[in-house]
N, C-alpha and C positions, 0 to 999 in steps of 0.2 A: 680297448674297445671290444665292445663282445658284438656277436653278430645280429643281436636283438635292435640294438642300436640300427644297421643299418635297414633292416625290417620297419621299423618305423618311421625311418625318417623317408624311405622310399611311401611308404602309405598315407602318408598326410594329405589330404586334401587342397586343392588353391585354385581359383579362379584363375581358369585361363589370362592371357596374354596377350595373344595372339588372336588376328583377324578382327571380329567385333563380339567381344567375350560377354557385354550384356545390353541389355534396350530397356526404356520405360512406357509403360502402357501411357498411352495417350493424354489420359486425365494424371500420371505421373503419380499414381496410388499402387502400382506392383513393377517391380524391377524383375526379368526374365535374365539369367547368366549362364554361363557355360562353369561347371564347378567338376573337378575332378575327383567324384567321390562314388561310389559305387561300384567299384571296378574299373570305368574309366572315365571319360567325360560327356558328364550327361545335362542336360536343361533342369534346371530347377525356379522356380518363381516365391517371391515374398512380398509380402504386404508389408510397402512401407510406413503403413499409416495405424499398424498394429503390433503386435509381439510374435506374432506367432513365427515358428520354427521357417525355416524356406522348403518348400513339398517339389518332390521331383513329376515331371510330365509325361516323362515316355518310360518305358520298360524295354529298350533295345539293349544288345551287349555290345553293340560298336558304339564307337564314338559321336557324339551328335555336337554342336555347334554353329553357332553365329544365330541366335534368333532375332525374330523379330516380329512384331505384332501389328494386326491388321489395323487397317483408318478406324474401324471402331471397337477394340480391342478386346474384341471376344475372342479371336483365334489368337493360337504364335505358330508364326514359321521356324522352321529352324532347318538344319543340313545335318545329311547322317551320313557318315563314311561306312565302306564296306571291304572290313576286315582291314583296313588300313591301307587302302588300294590306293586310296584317293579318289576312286570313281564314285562322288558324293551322289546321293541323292534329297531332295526338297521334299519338308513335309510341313500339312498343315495342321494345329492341332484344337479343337475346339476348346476352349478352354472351359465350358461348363458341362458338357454333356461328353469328353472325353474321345469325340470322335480322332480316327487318324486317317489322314490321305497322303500316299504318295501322288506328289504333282509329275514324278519324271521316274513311273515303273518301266520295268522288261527293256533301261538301257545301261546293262552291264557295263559298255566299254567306254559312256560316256564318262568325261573324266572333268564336270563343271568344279570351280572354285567354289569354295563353301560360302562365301560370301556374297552370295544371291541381294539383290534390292526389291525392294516390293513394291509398287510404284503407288503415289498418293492417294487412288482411287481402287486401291485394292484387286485392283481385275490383270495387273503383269508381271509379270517378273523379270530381272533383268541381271546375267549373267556377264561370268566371263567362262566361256567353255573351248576347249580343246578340238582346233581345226583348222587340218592343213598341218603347214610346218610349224603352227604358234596357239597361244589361247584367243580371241575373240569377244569380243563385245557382242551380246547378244541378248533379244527379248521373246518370251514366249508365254503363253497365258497361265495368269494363274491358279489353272486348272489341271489335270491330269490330261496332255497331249503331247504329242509327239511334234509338234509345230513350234519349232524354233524359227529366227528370222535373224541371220549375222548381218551386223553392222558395218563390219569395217570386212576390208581383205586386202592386208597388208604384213609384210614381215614383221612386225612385233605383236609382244604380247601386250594384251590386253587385260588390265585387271579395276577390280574394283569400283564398278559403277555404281553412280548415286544418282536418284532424280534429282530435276526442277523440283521446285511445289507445285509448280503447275499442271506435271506430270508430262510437259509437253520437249523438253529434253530432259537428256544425258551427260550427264560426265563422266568420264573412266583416266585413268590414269595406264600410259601404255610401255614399255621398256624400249628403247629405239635402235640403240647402238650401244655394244658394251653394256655399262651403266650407266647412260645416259637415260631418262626419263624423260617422257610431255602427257601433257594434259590435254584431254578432246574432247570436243563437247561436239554432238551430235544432236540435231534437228529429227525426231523419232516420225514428223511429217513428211521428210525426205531431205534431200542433200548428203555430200559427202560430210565426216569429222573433220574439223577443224580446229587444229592445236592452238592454245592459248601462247603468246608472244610479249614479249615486252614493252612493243609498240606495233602499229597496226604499220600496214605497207608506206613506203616513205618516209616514213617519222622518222627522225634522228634520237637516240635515247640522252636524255638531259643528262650535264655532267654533276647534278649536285648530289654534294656529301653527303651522308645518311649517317645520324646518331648514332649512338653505341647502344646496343639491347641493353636490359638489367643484367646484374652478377647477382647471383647466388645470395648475395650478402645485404643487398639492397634493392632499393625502387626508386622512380622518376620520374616526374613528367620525361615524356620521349612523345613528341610534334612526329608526327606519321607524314613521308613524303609526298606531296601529290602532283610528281611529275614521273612520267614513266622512261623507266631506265633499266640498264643491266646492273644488275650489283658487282660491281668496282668494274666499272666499265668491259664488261666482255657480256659475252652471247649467255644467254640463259640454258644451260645445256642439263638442269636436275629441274623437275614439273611433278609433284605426286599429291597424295592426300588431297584431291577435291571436296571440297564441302558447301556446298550452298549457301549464299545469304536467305533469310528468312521471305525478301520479297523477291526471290531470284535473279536478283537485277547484279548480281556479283559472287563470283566465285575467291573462298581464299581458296588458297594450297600452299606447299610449303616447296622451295627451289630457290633457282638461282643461278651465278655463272660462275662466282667465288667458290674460298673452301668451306664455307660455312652454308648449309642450307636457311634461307629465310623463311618470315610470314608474307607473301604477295597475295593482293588483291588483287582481282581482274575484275574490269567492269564489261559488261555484256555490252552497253550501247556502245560506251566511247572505245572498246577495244585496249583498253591502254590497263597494264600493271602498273599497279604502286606499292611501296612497301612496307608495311605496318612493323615489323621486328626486325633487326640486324645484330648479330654478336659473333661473340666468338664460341659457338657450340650450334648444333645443328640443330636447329626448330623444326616439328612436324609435329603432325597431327591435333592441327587446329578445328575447332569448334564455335558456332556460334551459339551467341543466347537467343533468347526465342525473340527482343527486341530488334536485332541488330545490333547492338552499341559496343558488344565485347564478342573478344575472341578469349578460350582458353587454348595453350596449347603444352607444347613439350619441349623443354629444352634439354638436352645431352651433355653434360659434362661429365668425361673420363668414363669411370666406371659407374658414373650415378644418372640420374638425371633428376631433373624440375620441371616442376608445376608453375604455369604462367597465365595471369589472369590481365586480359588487357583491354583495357577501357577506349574506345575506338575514336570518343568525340574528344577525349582529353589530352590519350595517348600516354596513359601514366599506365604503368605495369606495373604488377602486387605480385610476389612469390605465395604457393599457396599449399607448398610443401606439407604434405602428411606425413613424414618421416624418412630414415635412411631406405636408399635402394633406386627401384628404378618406378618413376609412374609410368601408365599406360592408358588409351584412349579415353582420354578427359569430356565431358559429356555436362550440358548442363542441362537440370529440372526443369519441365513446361513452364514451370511460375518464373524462372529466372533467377529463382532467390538459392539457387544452391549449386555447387559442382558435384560429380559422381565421377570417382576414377579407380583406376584397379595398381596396387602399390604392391611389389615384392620385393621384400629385404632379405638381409644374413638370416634373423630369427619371424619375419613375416613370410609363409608362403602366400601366393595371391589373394589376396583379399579386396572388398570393394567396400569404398571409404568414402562419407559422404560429408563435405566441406559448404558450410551456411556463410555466404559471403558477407553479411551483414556482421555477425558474430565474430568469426574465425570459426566456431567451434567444429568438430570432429566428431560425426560417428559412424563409429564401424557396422558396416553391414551383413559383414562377412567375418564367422571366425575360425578358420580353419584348423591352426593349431591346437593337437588335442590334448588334451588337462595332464599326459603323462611327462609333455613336451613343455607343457607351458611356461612352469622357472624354471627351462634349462638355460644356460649361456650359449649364446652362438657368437662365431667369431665373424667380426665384421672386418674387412680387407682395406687394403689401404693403398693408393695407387703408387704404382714403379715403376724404373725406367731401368736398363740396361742396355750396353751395345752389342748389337748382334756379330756374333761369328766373323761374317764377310766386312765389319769395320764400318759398313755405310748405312747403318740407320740406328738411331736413338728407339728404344724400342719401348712402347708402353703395354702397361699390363694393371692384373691386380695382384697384389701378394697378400698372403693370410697365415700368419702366426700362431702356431698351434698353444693352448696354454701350458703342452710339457712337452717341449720338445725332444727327441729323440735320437736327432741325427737324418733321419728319414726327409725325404724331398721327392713330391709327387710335380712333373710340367701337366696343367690339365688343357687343351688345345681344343677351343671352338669351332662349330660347324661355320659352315656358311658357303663362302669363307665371308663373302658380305656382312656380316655381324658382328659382335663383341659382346665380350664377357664380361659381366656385369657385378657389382656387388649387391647379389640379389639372392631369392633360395637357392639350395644348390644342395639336394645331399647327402653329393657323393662329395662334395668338398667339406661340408661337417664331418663329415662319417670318418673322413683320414684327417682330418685335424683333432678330433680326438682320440685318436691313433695317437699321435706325435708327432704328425707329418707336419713338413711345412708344402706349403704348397702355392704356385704362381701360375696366373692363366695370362699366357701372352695375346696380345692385343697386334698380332705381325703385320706385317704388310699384306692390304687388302679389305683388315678388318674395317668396319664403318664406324660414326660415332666420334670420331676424330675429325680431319682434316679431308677435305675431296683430295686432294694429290697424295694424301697415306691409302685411302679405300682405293686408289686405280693404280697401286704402285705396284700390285701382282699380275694386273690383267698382262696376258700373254706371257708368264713370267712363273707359274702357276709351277711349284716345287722349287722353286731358287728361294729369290730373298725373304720368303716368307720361313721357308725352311732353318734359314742359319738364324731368323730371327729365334725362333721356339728353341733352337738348339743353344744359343747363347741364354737362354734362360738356366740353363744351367750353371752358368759361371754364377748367374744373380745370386741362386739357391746356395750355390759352395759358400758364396762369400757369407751367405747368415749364417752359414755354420752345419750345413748339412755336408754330408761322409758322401764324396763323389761315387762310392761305388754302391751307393744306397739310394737311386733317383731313379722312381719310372716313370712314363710316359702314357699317358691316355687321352683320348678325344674323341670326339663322335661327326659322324657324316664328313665334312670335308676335314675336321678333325682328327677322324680314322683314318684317313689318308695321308696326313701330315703326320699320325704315330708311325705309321709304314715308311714315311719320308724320313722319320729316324732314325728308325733301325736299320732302314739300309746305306743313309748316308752317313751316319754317326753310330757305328755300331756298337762300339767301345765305352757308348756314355751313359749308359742306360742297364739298371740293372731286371728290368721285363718292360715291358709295352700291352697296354689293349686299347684293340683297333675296336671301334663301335661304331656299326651300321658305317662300314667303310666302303671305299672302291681303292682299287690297285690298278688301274690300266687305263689311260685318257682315251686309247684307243677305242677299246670295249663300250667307254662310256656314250659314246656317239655310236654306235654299230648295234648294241644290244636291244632287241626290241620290247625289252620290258621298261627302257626309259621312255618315259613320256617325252612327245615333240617339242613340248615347250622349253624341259629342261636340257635337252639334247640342242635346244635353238643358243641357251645362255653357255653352255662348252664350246659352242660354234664362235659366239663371239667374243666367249672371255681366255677360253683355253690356246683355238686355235683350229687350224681345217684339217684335217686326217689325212689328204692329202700333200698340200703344202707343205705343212707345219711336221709331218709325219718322223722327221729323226730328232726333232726336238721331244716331239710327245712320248714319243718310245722312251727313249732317254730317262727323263723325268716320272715315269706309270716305275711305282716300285714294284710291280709282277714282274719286272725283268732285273730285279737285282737282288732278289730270294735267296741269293748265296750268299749274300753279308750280313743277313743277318744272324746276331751272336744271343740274343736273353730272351727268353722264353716269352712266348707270344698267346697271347687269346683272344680271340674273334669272336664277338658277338653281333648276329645278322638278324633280318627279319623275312620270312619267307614271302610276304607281300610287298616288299619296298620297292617304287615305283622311281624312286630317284637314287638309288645304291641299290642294285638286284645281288643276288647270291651266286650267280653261276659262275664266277670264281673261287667261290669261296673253296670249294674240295681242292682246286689244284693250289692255293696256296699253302694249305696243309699238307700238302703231302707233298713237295717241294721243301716246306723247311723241316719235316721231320726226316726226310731222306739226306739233310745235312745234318743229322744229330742233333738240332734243337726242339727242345718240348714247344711244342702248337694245340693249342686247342680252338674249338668251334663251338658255339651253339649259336642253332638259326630255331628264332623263334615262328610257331606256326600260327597263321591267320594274325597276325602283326605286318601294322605297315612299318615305316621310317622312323617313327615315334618310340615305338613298340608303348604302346598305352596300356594297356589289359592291367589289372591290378597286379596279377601273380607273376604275371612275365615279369611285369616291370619293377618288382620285389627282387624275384631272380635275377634280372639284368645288372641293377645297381651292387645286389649282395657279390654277384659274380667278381665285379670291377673291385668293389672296394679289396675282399679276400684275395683274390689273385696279385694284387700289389703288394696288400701287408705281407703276404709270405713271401715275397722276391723282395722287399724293402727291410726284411728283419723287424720289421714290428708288429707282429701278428702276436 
């Protein structure tokens, strides 16, 4: 591998993923996306009803995202981060005459979710913004003022609100307990929120069996229940992704009480859910069509996931898969007649792919990968299991086979830790498999996308069995045939924390480690005032209390066990990160090099947690990959 390789494959372009990466103008003739190109990620628009190239709207060097276009689609909104703080702010942009308004200037410290709603009649906005000890549901005109108006005041966060059609509520989706999640809908006339339930007060939930979702492999009629119930009889304790029916008379969203998240209906008058999808994978982020009659949504299996298209009066379900990898927020055309979704694979970075339900057929909207990339081979992953360390848990993951192997074995280790690694772009995992590397990204305890009792198997547990999970990935890698003293360790955000939970508890097994955009100290993480309240609220109740909990948490923060580590270490930080800040970073340097081991840092400037910027984020990835190959022997 030469280093041009990984220069490239960091600068390729992809539609975002995450949040709401893109909208259609009203009459469904220009699609608005978040695309990562220009430096970092910026709004771009295309005419889908002609040829031409996709034109970008703004000229900022931060990041902008989640647009979305007014009731009569002359303007697009969109959200602009600042320097990667998170302290978004709303803009509106004329889309003929070029005008730009900030709706929310001269508020530095405010710290709103980028994913702002813009209510049916063009004149609100509706937030989730940071306040008190959590984020908040909140509406405020949408105009340039300082007049906000919170909805809720209660200990969780609040995220994600959507209107009525009516315009006359709200839905947000709020965190409750741990990871538990509900759904609230709020009367913006007055009244308190009120979380949606599986039956209204007194009801008893019916005991009847509920079908099996589709597989992968096929489709069915599948008869939609209509009696309101817990799924497999317990409390509904997961509620997220609200989405509106078309005449507002019904909220889906995707929850549940089992390990699998479902599709639930909730009907506004009669109060009662029912359940439209059940399997064995976790369904979210459902949509409606503009009749009513179908939902699309997501289903998760392993490292992949599926596209699901489902007919509401018949209850028969059509897979509607665009290809290997993971889909993301599924969306259907005003006409009804077509899907819009964003698909990232091994050799697809994100792109947005547009599925004509009549037809099947496919076209790409988006093409990111550039003409020097285009016949290259990437290697696609294939799911694996090994037992971890501690003996007690079957452990999934992805493995990916380099085409010349070498000996070489890189653990790569997921943020989150709520998430999973996915067989999707990635690359900094091309970039070492054409090294030689073989390389496995564990899926440990904690990660989501599996089973509700895998995703809550860390809470309060946070450096144990997720720990010997990653670390028994190693036995996985020896048995392909990788050289034990040839395996490093890298991860990013809780990621970087579990590389630090390496080297100091496994010190021996690892020939270097790099920590990205890490924390070392659960202490700190609650105390340091550059953590935002919200994320400071989710260590509160997934970590534990700094009090109580305080010689477990010490224990567990690898800034206190700096002295075991044995193979050279590199830190890569961001000088804006609002949920991993830097001000440990010097003393963990200079702690492991006062034990003879080489440490290095680099903290990137005006970078939030992402680190986005083209050239950081070129440097960041070239960083990781080099620093492995020459501690791996395959450089």
């Amino acid at each position: 591998m030469t280093a041009s390789l990984i220069d490239l494959l960091a600068a390729v372009p992809e539609v975002s993923t995450e949040r709401r990466p893109w909208a259609l103008s009203p009459d469904g003739a220009t699609i608005a996306f978040t695309w990562r190109r220009d430096g970092d990620w910026h709004l771009f628009v295309k005419d889908l009803r002609g040829a031409g190239a996709p034109r970008r709207v703004e000229r900022f060097d931060d990041a902008c995202m989640c647009p979305a276009f007014s009731p009569d689609g002359a303007s697009l909104y969109f959200a602009r981060d600042d320097r990667g703080s998170e302290c978004f702010d709303v803009y509106r942009y004329d889309l003929a005459g070029g005008t730009l308004v900030n709706l929310l200037p001269d508020t530095p410290a405010l710290a709103p979710a980028p994913d702002f709603a813009l209510s049916p009649d063009g004149r609100t906005l509706a937030l989730s913004v940071d306040h008190g000890p959590s984020s908040t549901a909140a509406v405020m005109p949408a105009e340039p003022s300082a007049e906000m108006t919170f909805l809720t005041d209660h200990w969780y966060n609040d995220w994600s609100p959507v209107w009525s059609p009516d315009g006359a509520r709200l839905a947000f989706q709020s965190d409750t307990h741990g990871q538990d999640s509900a759904v609230f809908i709020v009367e913006l006339a007055g009244g308190a929120p009120q979380a949606i339930t599986t039956a209204p007060s007194g009801t008893a939930a019916g005991p009847r069996d509920m079908p099996a979702g589709p597989s992968r492999t096929g489709s069915g009629p599948r008869p939609i229940t209509d009696e309101p119930r817990a799924i497999g009889g317990e409390a509904m304790v997961i509620a997220r992704d609200p989405a509106w029916s078309p005449d507002g008379r019904s909220l889906a969203f995707s929850g549940g009480g089992g390990d699998y998240q479902a599709i639930g209906l909730y009907d506004l008058e009669r109060e009662l859910v029912t359940w439209a999808w059940e399997g064995e994978g976790n369904a979210h982020s459902p949509a409606w069509s503009p009749d009513g009659r179908a939902l699309v949504f997501v289903v998760d299996d392993g490292p992949e996931s599926s596209l699901w298209h489902l007919d509401l009066t018949t209850g028969f379900a059509g897979c509607l898969d665009v290809g290997t990898g993971n889909h993301y927020h599924p969306g259907f055309t005003p006409d009804g007649a077509a899907v819009i979704c964003v698909l990232s694979g091994p050799g697809c970075p994100g792109d947005l792919f547009l599925i004509e339900l009549a037809s099947g057929d496919v076209t790409r909207l988006t093409d990111s990968l550039p003409g020097e990339l285009a016949t290259r081979e990437f290697v696609s992953g294939t799911p694996a299991v090994w037992t971890s360390r501690d003996l007690l848990a079957d452990v999934p993951g992805l493995y990916c086979e380099p085409p010349r192997a070498n000996g070489a074995g890189v653990v790569i280790i997921h943020g989150g830790p709520t998430w999973h690694h996915s067989n999707e772009w990635d690359p900094v995992r091309q970039a070492l498999l054409d090294a030689g590397c073989r390389v496995i990204h564990p899926n440990y305890r904690g990660s989501d996308g599996y089973t509700r009792r895998w995703q809550l198997a860390n809470r309060y547990l946070l450096g144990q069995g997720e720990a010997q999970d990653c670390a028994g990935a190693v036995d996985f890698l020896v048995a392909q045939g990788c050289d034990p003293a040839r395996i490093a360790v890298t991860g990013r955000s809780h990621g970087g924390y579990l590389t630090m939970q390496m080297l100091t508890q496994f010190p021996a097994l690892w020939a270097c480690g790099v920590a990205c955009v890490p924390f070392f100290d659960h202490i700190d993480a609650q105390v340091d005032p550059a953590v935002r309240d919200d994320l400071r609220w989710w260590d509160i109740e997934n970590c534990g209390d700094i009090v109580a909990d305080r010689a477990r948490l010490e224990y567990y923060s690898p800034i206190n066990h700096l002295d075991r580590i044995k193979a050279p270490l590199l830190i890569l930080a961001a000088a804006c990160d609002p949920r991993c800040p830097t001000r440990q970073v010097d003393t963990v340097v200079e702690r492991v090099r006062a034990a003879g081991v080489r440490c290095e840092a680099v903290v990137y400037p005006d970078e939030g947690h992402e680190i986005s910027g083209l050239e950081h984020r070129i440097d960041y990835e070239r960083r990781t990959v080099e620093f492995i190959l020459e501690h791996v022997g395959a450089k």
